[in-house]
C-alpha positions as CSV (number, residue, x, y, z in Angstrom):
1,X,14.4,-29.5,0.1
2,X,11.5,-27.4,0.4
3,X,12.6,-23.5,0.3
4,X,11.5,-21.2,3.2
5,X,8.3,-19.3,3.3
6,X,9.6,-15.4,2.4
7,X,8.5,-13.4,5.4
8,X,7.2,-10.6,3.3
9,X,4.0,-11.8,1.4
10,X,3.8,-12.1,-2.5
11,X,4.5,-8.8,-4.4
12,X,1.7,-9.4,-6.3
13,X,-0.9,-10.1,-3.9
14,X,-4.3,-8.0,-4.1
15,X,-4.7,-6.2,-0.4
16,X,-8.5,-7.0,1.2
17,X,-8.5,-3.4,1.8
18,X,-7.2,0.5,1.9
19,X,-6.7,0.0,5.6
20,X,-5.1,-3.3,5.3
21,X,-2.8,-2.0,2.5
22,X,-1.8,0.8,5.0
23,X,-1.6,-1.1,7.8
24,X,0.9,-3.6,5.9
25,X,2.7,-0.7,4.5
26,X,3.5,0.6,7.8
27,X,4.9,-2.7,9.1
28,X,7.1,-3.3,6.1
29,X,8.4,0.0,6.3
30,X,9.4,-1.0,10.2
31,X,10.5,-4.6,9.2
32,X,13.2,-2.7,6.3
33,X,14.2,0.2,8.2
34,X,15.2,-1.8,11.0
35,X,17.1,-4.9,9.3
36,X,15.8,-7.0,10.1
37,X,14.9,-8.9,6.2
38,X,17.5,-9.9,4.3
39,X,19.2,-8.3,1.2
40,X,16.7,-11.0,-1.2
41,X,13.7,-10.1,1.0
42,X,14.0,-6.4,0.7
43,X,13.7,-6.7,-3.2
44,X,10.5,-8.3,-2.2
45,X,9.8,-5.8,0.4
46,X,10.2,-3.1,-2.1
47,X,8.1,-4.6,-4.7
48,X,5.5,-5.4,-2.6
49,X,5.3,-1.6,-1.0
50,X,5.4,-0.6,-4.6
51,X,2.0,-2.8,-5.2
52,X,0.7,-1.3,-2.3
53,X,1.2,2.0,-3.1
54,X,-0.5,1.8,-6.3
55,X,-3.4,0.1,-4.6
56,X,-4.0,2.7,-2.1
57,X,-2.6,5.9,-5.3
58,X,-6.1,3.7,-7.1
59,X,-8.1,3.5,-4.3
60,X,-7.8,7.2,-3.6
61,X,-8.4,8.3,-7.0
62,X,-11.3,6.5,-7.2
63,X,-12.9,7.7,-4.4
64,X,-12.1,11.4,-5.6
65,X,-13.5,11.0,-8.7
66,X,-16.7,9.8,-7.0
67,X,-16.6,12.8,-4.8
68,X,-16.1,15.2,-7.6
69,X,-19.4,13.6,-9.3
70,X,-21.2,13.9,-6.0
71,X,-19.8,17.5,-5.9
72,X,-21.1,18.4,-8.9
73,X,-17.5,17.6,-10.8
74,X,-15.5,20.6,-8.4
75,X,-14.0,19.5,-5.6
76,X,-13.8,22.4,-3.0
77,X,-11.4,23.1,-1.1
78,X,-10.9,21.7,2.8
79,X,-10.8,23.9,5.6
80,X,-9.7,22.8,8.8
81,X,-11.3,23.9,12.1
């Protein structure tokens, strides 16, 4: 017997993009504070935000380091209007 398709997609799974990972981090958070996965899909859940969030954490960082080059390797500090 075939097993069921987990509805939270593979841990491991490269996001297409920042938005994309944020966009599915936001929904996974919904999915697992609600409870609406299961006990086994919320392991999954959790490893998969975790994969996200070190794609975004990389993602960041490497836009701030191009930034600090561009910057002239100081990054000065934001001031909101």
């Amino acid at each position: 017997m075939p097993k069921k398709a987990s509805p939270v997609p593979d841990p491991i799974e490269t996001p297409d993009s920042y938005e994309a990972a944020v966009a599915e981090l936001e929904q996974l958070a919904v999915r697992m504070e609600s409870g609406q996965l299961p006990l086994n899909d919320m392991l999954t859940g959790y490893r998969r935000a975790s994969v996200l969030l070190a794609y975004c954490r990389e993602q960041l960082d490497g836009v701030e380091a191009q930034i600090k080059v561009l910057d002239g390797e100081t990054l000065k500090k934001w001031a909101q209007e």
